[in-house]
C-alpha positions as CSV (number, residue, x, y, z in Angstrom):
1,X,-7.3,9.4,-31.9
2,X,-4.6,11.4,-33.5
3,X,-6.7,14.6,-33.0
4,X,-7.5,13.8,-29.7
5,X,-3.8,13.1,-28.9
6,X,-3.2,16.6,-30.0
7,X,-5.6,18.7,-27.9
8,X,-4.4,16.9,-25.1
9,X,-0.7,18.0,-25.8
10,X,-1.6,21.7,-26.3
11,X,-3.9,21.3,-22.9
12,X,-0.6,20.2,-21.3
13,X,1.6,23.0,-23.1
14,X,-0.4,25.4,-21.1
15,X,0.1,24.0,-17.7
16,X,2.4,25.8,-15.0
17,X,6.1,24.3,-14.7
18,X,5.7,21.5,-12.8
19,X,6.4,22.0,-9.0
20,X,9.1,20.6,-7.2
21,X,6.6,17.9,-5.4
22,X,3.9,16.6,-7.5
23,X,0.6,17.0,-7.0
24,X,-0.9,15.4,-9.8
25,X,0.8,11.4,-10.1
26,X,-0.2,8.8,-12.1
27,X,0.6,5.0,-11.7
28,X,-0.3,2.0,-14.2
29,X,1.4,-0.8,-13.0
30,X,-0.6,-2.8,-10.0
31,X,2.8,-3.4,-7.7
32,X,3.7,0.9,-8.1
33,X,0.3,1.4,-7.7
34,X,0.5,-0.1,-4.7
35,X,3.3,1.3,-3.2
36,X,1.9,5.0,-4.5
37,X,-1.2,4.2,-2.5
38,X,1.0,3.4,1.2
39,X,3.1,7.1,0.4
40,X,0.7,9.5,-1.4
41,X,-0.6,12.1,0.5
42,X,-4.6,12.6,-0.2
43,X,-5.3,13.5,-3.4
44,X,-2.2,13.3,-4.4
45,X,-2.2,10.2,-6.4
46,X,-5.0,10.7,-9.6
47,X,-4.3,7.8,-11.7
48,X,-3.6,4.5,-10.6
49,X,-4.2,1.4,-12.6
50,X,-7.5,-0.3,-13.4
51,X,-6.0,-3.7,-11.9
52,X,-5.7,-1.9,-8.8
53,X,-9.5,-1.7,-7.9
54,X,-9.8,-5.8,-8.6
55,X,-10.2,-7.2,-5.1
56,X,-8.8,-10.5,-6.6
57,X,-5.1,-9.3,-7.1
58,X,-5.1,-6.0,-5.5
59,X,-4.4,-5.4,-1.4
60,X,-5.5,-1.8,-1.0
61,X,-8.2,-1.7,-3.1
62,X,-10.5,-0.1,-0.5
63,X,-7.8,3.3,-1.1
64,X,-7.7,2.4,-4.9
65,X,-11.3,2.7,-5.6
66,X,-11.1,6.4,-3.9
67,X,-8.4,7.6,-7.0
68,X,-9.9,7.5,-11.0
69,X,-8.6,3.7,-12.7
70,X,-6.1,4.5,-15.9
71,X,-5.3,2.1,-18.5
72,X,-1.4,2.2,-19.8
73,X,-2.5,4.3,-22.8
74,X,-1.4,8.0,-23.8
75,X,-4.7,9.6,-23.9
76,X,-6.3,8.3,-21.1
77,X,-3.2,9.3,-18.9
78,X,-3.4,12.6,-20.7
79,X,-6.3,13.3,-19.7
80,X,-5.4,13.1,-15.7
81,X,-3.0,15.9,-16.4
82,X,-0.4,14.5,-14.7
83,X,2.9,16.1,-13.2
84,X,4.7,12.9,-12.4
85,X,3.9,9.9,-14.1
86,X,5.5,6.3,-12.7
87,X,6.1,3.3,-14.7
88,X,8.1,0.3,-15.3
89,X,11.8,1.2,-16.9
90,X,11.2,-2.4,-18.8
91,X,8.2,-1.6,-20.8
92,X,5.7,0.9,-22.2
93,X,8.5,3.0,-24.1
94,X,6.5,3.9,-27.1
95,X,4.0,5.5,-24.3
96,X,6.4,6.9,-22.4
97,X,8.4,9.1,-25.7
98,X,4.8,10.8,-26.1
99,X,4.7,11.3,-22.5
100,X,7.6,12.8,-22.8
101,X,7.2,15.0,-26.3
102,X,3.9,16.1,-24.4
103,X,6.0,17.5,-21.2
104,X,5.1,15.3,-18.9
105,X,7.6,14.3,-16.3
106,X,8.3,10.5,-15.8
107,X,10.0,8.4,-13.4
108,X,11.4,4.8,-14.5
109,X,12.3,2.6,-11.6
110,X,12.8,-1.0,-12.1
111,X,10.9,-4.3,-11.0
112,X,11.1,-5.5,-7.3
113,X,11.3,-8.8,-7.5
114,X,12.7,-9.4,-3.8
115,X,11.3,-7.6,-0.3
116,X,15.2,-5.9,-0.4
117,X,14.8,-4.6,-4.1
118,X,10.8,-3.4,-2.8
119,X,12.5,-1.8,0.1
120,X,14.9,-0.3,-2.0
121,X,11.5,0.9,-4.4
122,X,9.7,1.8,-1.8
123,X,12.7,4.8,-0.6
124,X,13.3,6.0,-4.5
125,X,9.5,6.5,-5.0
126,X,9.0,8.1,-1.7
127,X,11.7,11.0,-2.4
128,X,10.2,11.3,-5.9
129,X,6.7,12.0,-3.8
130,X,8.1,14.3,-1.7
131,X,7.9,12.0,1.2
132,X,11.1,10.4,2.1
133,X,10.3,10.1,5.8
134,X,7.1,7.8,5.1
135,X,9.3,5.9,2.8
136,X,12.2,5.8,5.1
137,X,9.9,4.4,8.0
138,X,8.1,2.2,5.8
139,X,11.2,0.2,4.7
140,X,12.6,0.1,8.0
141,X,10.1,-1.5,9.6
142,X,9.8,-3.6,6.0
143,X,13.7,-4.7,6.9
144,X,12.7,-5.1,10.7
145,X,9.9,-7.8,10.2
146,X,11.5,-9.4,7.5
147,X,14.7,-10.2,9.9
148,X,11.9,-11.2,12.6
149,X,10.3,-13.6,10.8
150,X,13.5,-15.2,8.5
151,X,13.7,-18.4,9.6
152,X,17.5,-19.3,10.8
153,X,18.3,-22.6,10.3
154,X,18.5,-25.1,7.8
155,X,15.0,-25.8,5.7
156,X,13.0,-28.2,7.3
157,X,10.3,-28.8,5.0
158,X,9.7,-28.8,1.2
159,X,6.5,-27.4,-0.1
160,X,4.9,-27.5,-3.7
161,X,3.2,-23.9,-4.7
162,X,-0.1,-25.1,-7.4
163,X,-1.7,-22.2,-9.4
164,X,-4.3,-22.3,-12.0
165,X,-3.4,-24.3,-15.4
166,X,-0.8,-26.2,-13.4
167,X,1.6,-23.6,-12.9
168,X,3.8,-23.1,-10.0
169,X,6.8,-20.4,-9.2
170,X,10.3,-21.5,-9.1
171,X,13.8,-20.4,-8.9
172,X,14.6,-17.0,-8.8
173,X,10.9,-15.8,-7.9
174,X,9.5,-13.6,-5.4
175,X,7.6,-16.9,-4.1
176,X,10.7,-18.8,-3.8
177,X,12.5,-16.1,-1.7
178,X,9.6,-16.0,1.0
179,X,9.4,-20.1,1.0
180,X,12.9,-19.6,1.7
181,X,13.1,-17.2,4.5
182,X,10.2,-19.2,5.8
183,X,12.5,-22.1,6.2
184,X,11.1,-24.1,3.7
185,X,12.4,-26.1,0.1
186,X,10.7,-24.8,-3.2
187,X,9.6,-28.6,-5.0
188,X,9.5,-26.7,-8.4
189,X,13.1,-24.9,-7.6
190,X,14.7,-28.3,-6.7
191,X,13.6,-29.8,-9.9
192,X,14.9,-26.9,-11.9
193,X,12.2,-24.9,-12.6
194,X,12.3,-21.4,-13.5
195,X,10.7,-18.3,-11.9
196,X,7.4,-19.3,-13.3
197,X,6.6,-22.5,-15.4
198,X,4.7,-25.5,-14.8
199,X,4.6,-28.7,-12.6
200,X,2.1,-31.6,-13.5
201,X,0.1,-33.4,-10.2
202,X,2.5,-36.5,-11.3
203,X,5.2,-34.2,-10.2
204,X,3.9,-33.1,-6.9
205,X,2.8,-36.8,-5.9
206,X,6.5,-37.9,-6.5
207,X,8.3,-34.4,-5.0
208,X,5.9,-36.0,-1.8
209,X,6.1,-32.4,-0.4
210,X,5.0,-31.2,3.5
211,X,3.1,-28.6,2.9
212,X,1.0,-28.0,-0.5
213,X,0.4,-23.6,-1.0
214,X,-2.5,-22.5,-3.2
215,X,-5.7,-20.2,-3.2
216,X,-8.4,-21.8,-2.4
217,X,-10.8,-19.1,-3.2
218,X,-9.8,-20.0,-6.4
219,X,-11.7,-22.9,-6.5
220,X,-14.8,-21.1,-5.4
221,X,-16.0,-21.1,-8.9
222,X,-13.9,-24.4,-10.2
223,X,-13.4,-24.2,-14.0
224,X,-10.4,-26.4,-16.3
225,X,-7.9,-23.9,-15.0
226,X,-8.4,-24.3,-11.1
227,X,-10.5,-27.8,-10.4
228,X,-6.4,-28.9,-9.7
229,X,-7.2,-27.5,-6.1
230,X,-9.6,-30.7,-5.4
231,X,-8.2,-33.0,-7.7
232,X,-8.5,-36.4,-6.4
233,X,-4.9,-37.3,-6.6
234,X,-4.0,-34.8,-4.1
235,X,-6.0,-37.6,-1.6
236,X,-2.9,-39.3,-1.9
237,X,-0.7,-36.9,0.1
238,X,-3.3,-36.5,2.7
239,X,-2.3,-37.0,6.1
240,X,1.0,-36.6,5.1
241,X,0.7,-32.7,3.3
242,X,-0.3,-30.1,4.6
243,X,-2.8,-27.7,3.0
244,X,-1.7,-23.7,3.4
245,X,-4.0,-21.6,2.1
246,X,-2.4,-17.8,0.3
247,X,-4.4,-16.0,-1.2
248,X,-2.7,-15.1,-4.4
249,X,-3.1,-11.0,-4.3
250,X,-0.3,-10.9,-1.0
251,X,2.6,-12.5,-3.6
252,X,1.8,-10.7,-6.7
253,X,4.3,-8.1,-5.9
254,X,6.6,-7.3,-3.6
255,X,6.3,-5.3,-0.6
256,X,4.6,-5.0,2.9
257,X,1.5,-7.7,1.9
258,X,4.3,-10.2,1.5
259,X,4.6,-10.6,5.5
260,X,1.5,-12.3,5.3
261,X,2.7,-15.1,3.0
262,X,5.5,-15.3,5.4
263,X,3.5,-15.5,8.2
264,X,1.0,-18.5,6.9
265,X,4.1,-20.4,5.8
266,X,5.7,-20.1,9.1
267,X,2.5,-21.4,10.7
268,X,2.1,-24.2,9.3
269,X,6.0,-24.8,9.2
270,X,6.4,-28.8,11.2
């Protein structure tokens, strides 16, 4: 590996200075990935990662599946001969000082875990693509739906959020911000729950939430982790809770697919 690690450095040591828009970018991170996809031009984006093509999590994985899947590894981005590499200024940092010893030009930005902080993404990695305008028009009309569909008064509604393995999203996460502009209370936030923990069926039956948010195309194939979804306990909160089905990929991260969450919730909002 150490040899191969080497050829691919002297490779890079012989490619022109990089321009002053990229043409060859790289992404390994699903939500950048995603946001790389909406602003690259064509064939500007070489590299994006292997999450990317899974239809389960991914939203674009129709574009995804046209650009080459990279795993977060030195080599394999290496071999992409990139010009701009994008990551996560929280982690990788081992990768990214051989990146760097290798000449290869990377951009940090930090996690989005709000739609202002992916607006705020969205304009930063658009500049570094050499395509502020798309960026610029993508977050405007980003801040411009989000203010159309924020509900305005005070919540009217509490809702429980069930994941596999009993887990849920509480305070401070991206799914508590959208139950929240949606005008509705987060069961696992009010019971002091962090970003992302756990709530037992017990729980939910006693929170006697409204509205009860999962996948249910998680259940397609029911195993340990996801048989929750039809759990005969739930039978008590029916005809009192209502069911609202998100499919998990439009909150994984934050940005435009979000809009759809917020548009389910509001539907099904008393």
């Amino acid at each position: 590996m150490q040899r191969l690690l080497l050829v691919l450095t002297l490779m890079f040591a012989g490619l022109p200075a990089v321009a002053q828009t990229p043409q060859r970018v790289v992404t390994v991170n699903l939500c950048l990935d995603q946001i790389a996809l909406r602003l690259a031009a064509p064939g500007q984006l070489v590299g994006v990662s292997y999450l990317a093509h899974d239809p389960r999590i991914s939203v674009l994985v129709d574009r995804a599946r046209e650009v080459m899947p990279v795993r977060a590894t030195v080599e394999s981005i290496l071999a992409l001969r990139p010009d701009l590499v994008i990551m996560d200024a929280a982690s990788h940092a081992n990768i990214k000082r051989l990146l760097r010893g290798a000449g290869v030009p990377i951009l940090e930005v930090p996690w989005a875990a709000s739609l202002e902080e992916a607006e705020a993404l969205i304009t930063r990695i658009a500049v570094a693509l050499g395509h502020e305008n798309e960026g610029r028009v993508l977050a405007e009309k980003m801040r411009a739906e989000r203010l159309a569909l924020t509900w305005t008064k005070p919540p009217i509604a509490t809702a429980a959020v069930l994941q596999p393995n009993s887990g849920t999203t509480g305070k401070g996460s991206l799914m508590d911000e959208l139950l929240g502009l949606a005008g509705l209370r987060n069961l696992a936030a009010e019971i002091g729950l962090p970003a992302y923990g756990r709530m037992s069926l017990e729980t939910v039956l006693a929170g006697q939430p409204d509205l009860l948010v999962f996948d249910t195309g998680a259940n397609i194939n029911p195993t340990r982790a996801t048989e929750f979804v039809d759990h005969h306990a739930l039978k008590a909160l029916e005809g009192r809770a209502k069911v609202v089905t998100v499919p998990f990929k439009y909150a994984v991260c934050a940005g435009p697919e979000n809009f759809e969450v917020l548009r389910r919730l509001a539907g099904a909002r008393p």
